[in-house]
C-alpha positions in Angstrom: -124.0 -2.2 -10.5 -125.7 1.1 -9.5 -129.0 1.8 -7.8 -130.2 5.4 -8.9 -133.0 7.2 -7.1 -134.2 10.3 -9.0 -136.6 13.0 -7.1 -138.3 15.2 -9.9 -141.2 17.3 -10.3 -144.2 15.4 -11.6 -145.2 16.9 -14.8 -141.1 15.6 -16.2 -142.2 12.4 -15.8 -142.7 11.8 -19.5 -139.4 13.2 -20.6 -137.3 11.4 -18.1 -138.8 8.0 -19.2 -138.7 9.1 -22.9 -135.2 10.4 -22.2 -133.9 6.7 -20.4 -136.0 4.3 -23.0 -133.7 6.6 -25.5 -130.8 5.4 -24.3 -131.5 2.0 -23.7 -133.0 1.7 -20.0 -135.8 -0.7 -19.9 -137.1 -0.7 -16.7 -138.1 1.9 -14.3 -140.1 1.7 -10.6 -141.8 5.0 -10.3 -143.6 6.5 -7.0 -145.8 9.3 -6.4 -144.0 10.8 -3.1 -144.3 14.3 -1.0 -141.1 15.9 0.5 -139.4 19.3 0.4 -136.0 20.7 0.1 -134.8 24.1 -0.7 -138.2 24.8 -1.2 -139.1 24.8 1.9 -142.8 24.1 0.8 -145.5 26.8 -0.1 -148.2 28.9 0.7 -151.7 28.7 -1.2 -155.3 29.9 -0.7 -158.2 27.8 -0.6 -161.8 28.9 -0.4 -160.0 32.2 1.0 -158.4 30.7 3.6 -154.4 30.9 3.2 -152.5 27.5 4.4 -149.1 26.2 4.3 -148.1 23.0 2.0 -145.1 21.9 3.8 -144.5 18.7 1.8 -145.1 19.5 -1.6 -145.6 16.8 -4.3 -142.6 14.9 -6.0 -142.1 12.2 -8.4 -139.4 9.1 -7.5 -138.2 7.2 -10.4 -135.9 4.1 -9.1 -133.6 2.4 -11.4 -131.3 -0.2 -11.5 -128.2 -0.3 -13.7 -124.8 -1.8 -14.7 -121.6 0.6 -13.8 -121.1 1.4 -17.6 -124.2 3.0 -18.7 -124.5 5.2 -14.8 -123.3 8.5 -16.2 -125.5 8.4 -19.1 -128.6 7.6 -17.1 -127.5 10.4 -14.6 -127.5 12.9 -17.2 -130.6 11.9 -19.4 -132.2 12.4 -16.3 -130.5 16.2 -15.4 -131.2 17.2 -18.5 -134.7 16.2 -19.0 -136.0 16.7 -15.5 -134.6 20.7 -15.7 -136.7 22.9 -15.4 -134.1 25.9 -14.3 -136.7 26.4 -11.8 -136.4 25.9 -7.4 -137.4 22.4 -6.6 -135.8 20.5 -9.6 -135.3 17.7 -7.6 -131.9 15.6 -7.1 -130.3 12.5 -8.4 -128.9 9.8 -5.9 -126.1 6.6 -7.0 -125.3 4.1 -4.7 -123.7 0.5 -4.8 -125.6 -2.4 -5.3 -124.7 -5.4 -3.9 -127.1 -8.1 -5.4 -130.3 -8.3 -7.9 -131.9 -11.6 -8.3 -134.6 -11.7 -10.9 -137.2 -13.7 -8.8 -138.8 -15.6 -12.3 -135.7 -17.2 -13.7 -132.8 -17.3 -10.2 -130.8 -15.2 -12.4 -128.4 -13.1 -10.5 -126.5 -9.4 -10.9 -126.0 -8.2 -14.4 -128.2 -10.9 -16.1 -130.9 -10.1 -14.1 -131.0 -6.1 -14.9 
């Protein structure tokens, strides 16, 4: 089992999730969260005062699936958070060791 943690820019939300229900996926945490990479944040004017954003805003979609379906998920997500623009976001797989669905005890792949 893989636990992928996508960063993406807000406004994709909708396609990613249209993008991973496509395929199958059929549950998804999402989190509004504020970081910066590349982008290094930016500069803006308000009420004619000009100020630095240094954590701008970013959309984290957390998902958990079985070892079969993680290069499909992986690139639904590429492809549907691109924008071709700075600030895309990234894509994060790791191992995971245990899911117990809390309802029913089950454990691992029956309870994805």
């Amino acid at each position: 089992m893989k636990y992928i943690v996508a960063i993406i820019k807000p406004f994709k939300l909708d396609e990613v999730r249209e993008a991973l229900s496509a395929i199958g996926i059929q549950g998804l945490t999402v989190s509004e969260v504020r970081g910066f990479g590349r982008q290094k944040g930016q500069t803006e004017i308000y009420r004619g005062a000009e100020y630095t954003v240094n954590f701008l805003p970013k959309t984290k979609i957390e998902v958990a699936v079985n070892d079969d379906v993680v290069d499909s998920v992986v690139e639904a997500i590429r492809t549907s958070a691109n924008s071709g623009k700075i600030g895309d976001g990234k894509i994060f797989v790791s191992d995971l060791a245990t899911v117990v669905r809390i309802r029913t005890g089950e454990t691992n792949e029956s309870a994805l």
